[in-house]
C-alpha positions in Angstrom: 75.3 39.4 -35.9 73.7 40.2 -38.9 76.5 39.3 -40.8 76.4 35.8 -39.3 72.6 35.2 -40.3 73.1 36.6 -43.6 75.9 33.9 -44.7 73.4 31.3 -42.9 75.5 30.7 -39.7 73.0 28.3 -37.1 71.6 31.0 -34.5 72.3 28.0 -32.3 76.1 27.7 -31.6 77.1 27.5 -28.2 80.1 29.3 -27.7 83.1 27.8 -25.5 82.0 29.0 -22.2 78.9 27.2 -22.5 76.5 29.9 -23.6 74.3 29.5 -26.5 74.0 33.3 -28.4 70.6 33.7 -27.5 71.3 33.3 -23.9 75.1 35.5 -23.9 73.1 38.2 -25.7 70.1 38.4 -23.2 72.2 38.2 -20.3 74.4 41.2 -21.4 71.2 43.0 -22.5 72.2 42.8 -25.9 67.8 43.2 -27.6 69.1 44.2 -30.8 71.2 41.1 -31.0 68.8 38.8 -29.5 66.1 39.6 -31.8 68.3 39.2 -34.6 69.1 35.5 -33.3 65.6 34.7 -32.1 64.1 35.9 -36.4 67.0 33.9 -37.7 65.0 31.0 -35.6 67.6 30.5 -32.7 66.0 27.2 -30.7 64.8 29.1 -27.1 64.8 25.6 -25.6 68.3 24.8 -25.7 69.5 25.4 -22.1 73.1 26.8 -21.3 75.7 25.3 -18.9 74.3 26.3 -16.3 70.9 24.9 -17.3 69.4 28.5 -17.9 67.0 29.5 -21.0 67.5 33.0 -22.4 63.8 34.0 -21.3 65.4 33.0 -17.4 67.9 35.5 -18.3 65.5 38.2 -19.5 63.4 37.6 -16.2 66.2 38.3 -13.6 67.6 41.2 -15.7 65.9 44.9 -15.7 64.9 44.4 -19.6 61.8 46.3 -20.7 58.6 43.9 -19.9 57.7 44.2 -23.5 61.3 42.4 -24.3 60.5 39.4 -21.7 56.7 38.9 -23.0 58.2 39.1 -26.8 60.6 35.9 -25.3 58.4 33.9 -23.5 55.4 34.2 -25.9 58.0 33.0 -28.8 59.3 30.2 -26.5 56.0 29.3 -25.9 55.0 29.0 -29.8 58.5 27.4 -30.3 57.6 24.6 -28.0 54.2 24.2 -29.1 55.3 24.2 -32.5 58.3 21.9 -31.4 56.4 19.1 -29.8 
């Protein structure tokens, strides 16, 4: 993943089932990845297939509660900053 930032790759590619990275890495539990994609500035409104934003993901998943506030307070600043 960090690889992929480095060489300027958009945090935001949705892959071919539908999943953006943010959202495939929070709903496997992947934090390390997801913050990674979230600093590179990966969008946490865009929505996957299923119409599902990575912080929905975090919610119905056992991550730490530190890990979901970190992802809702950036979506919220995202979307203010966004408007």
């Amino acid at each position: 993943m960090h690889l992929l930032m480095a060489n300027h790759a958009s945090p935001d590619v949705e892959m071919l089932d539908g999943q953006t990275l943010l959202t495939h890495a929070v709903a496997k539990n992947l934090e390390n990845q997801a913050a990674v994609l979230i600093d590179a500035g990966a969008d946490l409104s865009l929505r996957d297939r299923h119409g599902k934003l990575a912080t929905d993901y975090a919610g119905a998943k056992d991550m730490p509660s530190l890990y979901v506030q970190s992802l809702n307070t950036r979506q919220s600043e995202y979307l203010t900053r966004n408007r």
